[in-house]
N, C-alpha and C positions, 0 to 999 in steps of 0.2 A: 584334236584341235590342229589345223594347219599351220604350222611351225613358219611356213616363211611370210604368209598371210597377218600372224602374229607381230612378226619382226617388221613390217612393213607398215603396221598399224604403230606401236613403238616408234617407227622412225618421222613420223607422219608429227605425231603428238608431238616431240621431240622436238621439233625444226618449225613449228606451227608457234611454239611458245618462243624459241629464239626472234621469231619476226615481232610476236607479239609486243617482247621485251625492248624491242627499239623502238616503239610506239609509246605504249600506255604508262610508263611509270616516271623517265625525264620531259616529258611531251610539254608539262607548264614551265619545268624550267627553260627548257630551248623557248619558250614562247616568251618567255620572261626577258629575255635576252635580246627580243629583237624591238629596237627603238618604235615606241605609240603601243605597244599593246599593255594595258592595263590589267587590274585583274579581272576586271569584270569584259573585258574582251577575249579574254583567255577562257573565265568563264564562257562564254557564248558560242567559243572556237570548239572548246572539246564538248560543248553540249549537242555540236551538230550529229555526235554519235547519237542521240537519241533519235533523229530523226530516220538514221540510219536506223538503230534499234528497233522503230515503230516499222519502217517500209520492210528493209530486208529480210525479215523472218517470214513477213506477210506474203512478200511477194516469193520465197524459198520454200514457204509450205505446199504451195502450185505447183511448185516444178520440179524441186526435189522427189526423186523416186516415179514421176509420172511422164516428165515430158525428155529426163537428163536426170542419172544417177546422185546420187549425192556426192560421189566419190569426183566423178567429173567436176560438178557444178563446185565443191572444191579447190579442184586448179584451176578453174576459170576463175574464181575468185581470189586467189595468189598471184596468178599471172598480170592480173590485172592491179592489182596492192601493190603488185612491186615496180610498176610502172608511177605510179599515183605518188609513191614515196621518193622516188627522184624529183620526182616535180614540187613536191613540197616542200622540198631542202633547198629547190634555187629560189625560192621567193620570201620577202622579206615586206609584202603589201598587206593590211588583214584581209581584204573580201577575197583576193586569190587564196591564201590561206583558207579562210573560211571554207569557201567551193570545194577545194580540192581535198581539204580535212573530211568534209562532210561524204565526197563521193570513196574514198581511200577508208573508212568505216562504213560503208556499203558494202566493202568486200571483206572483212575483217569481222563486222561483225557476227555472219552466220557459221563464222569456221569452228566455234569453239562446240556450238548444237551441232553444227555438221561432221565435228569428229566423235563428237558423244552418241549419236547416231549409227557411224560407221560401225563404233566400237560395243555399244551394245548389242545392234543385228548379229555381230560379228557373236558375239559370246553368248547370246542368250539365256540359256539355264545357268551358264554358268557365269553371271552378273558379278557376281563376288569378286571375279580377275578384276574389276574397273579400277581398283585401285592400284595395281603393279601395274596398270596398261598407262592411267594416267599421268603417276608418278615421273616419266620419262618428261613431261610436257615443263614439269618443274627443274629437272637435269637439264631442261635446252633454257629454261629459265636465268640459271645461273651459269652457263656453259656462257649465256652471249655477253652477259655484264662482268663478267669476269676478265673474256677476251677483248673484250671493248675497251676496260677502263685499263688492266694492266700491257696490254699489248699495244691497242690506238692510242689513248690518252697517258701512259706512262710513258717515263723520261728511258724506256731502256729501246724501243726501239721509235723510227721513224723520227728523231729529233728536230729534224730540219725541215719538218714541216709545220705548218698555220693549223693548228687543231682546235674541234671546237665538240660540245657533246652535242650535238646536229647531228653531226656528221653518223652518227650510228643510224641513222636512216638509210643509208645507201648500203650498209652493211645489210640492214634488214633489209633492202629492196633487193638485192643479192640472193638472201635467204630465198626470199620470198618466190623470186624466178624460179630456183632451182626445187623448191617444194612443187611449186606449179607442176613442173615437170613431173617428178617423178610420182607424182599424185596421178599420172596419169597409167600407170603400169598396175594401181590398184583397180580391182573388181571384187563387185558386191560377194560376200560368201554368206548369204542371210543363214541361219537357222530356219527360220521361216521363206519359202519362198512367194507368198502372199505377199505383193503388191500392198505397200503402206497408205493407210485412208491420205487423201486428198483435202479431206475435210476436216472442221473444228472440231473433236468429238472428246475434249477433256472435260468436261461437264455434261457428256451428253448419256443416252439410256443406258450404255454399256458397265456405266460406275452406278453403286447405289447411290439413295440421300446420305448417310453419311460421311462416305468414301468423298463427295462432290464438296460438301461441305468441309471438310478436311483439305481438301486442295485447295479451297480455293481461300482459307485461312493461310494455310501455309504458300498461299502465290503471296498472299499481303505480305506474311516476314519476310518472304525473299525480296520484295520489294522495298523494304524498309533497309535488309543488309546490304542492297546493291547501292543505294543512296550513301552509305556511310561509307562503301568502299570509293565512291567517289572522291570522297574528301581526303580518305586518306592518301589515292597515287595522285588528288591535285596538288597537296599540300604538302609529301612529304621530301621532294628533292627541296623544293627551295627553302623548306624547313630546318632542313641540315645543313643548308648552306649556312642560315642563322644561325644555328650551332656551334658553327664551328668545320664542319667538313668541308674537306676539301674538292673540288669535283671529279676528279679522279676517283676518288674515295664515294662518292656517291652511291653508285651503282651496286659496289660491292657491300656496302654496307646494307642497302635494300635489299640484295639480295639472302644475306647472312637471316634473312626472317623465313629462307625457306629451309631450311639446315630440319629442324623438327617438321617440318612439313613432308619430307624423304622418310622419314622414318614412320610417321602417323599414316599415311599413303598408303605402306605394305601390309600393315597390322589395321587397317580402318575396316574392314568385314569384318575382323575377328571383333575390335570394337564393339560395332553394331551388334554382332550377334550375343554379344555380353552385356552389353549396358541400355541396348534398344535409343529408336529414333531419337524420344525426347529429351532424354538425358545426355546423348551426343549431339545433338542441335543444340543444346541450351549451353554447352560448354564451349560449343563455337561461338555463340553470342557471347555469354561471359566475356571470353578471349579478349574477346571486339571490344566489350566497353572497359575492362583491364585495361587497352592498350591505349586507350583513347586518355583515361581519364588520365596514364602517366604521362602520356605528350602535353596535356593539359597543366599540369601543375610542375612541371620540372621542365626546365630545358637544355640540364646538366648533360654530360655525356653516356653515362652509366645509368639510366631512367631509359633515355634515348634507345640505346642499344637492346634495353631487358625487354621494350614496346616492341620494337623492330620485332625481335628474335618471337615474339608472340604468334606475327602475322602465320605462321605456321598451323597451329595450331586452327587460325579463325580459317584457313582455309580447307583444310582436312577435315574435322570436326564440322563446318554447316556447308561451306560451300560443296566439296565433294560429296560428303554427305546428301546432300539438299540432290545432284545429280539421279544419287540411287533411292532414293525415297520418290522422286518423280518416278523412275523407272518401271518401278513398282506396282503403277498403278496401270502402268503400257503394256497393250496387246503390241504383238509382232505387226498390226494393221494401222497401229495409233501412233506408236512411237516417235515416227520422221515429224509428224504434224505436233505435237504434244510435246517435244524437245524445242520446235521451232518456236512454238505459242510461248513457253518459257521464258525463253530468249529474249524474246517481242518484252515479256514484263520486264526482266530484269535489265535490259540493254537499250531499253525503250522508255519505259516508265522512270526505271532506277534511273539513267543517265539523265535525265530531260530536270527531274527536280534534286538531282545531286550534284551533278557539275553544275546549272543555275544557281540554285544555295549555294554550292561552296565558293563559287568566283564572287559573289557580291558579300559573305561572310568573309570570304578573305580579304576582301577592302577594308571592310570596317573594323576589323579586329586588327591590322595592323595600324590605321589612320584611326580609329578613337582611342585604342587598349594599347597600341606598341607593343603588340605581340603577337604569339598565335592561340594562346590560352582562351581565349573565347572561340576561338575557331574550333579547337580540340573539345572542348566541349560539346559541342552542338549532336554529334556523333556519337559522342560516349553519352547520350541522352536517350538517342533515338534507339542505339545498342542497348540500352538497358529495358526500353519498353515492349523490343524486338525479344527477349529474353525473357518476360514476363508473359508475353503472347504464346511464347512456344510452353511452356508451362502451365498455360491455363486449357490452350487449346490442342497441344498435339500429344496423340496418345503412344504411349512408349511400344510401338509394335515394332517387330524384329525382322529383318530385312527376307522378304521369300519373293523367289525369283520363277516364273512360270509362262511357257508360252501359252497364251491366252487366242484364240479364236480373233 
């Protein structure tokens, strides 16, 4: 294995989740904060990821590998995010918002398929690293909300300045240049050097009937888990802020749910190969409606915190998981197209009726209920049916990894 091609892929992952982390988890709260936007404007703000979700996969599966590397299309996609995110931070109107949210997860959204991509070509037979490869992506996770809240928003440095948690956009816009860049010194090292199909072909002759049938059950739970992760990063800063936290405290506290998640990362192959698909899908579900149902009925501190420290778990367990079970099914010709198709569901589908539900459930669970315990429900519902389906439908087969034709 190429040792610096390795490190390069780590540093990638890495600095990819640090941008990410200035985006996706305070995004309602900073929206919350700026005078006329409601929740159901807020809803409608981060649902333009969907439309992102819907276009950019569609239009990345064409070009990716055929016309511009992945690896490229990449930093042209960072380069361009971090342009997008200054510009978001000077505006305070919603349709400028709206616009510039919408084209700003045009370039966001295919980097998460586009590193999963690089990273599988990259390892091929030997699939099983994705979890030490990915795990770096949660380091840059809590690397940025750590630096943000105790270093920007703490009282120990920069006091004499107008601080605001906004302002981690510029941070991330920062990031996001300097990924651009050095995204650009990587080159493809495929296992395969076959050219990746161009084409739709996750249901196509290549898979049997039941292999097709199995996918495309398991596209619906993924589809089901990405709706409830909506609700959790729409609902969970200004959640705490009800709580009781403080916003400095924010960040770090979201982040304290990736602590088990560092440790399930290294050991999630060995997982898989001990307990198989269903029983580690169904525990990431679990997780998920565990986590929900305690935000739902407590909103103590000690509930709060035992939910948070979950989100670990529901991500290692289905979501990572859910990565190498797709993978699974990919030829070295299918994979760039069949990562991207993913993406399109989960970042397309999921975001379009997850952030919509959850912006107009969070009106009415604070304006009828005076609270969020209806909100917190809704999720720990769809997570529990989400969990039933992987147990009726997906068969506990054990992860094998093979360059396929």
């Amino acid at each position: 294995m190429n040792k610096n091609f390795s490190f390069k892929l780590r540093a990638i992952t890495f600095f990819q989740y640090v941008v990410i982390c200035g985006v996706i988890p305070v995004m309602s709260l900073y929206l919350k904060e700026i005078p006329g936007i409601s929740g159901i404007k807020i809803g409608i703000i981060l649902s333009m990821s969907t439309a992102a979700g819907i276009l950019s996969p569609l239009i990345s599966v064409y070009i990716a590998d055929r016309y511009i590397s992945a690896e490229k299309l990449f930093s042209v996609c960072n380069i361009a995010a971090s342009l997008l995110m200054t510009m978001l931070r000077q505006q305070s109107s919603f349709l400028p918002i709206l616009f510039i949210y919408l084209f700003l997860m045009m370039c966001i959204t295919p980097s998460t398929a586009l590193i999963n991509i690089m990273v599988f070509n990259f390892l091929g037979t030997e699939g099983r690293r994705f979890g030490s490869i990915r795990v770096w992506g949660t380091l840059g996770w809590i690397f940025m909300s750590l630096f943000f809240s105790y270093v920007w928003l703490g009282d120990i440095f920069f006091r004499d300045l107008v601080k605001s948690i906004g302002d981690i956009l510029y941070f991330s816009s920062a990031t996001a240049l300097f990924l651009g860049l050095f995204s650009l010194t990587i080159h493809s090292e495929k296992k395969e050097s076959k050219k990746s199909s161009t084409g739709l072909s996750l249901f196509g002759k290549d898979l049997s009937s039941p292999d097709r049938r199995r996918l495309f059950v398991f596209f619906l739970i993924s589809f089901f888990m990405s709706v409830v992760d909506k609700y959790y990063y729409m609902g969970l800063s200004p959640y705490l802020r009800y709580a009781g936290v403080g916003d400095k405290w924010i960040m770090p506290v979201i982040s304290s749910g990736n602590i088990s998640e560092i440790f399930l990362m290294f050991f999630l192959f060995r997982i898989l190969v001990r307990f198989g698909f269903k029983i580690t899908l169904a525990a990431g579900a679990a997780a998920h409606c565990l986590r929900f149902f305690l935000f739902a009925f407590s909103d103590s501190i000690i509930p709060v915190l035992s939910a948070i420290l979950i989100h670990g778990v529901t991500f290692a367990l289905f979501s990572a998981a859910s990565y190498i079970y797709l993978d699974m099914y990919c030829s070295s010709k299918t994979r760039t197209s069949n990562h991207l198709v993913y993406s399109f569901v989960i970042s397309g589908g999921g975001n379009l009726f997850g952030n919509l539900a959850a912006g107009n459930v969070f009106d009415i669970s604070l304006s009828t209920f005076g609270s969020y315990s209806f909100f917190w429900f809704i999720p720990a519902i769809v997570s529990l049916i989400s969990l039933f389906m992987i147990i009726i439908f997906i068969d506990n087969s054990k992860p094998v990894f093979q360059e396929k034709g």
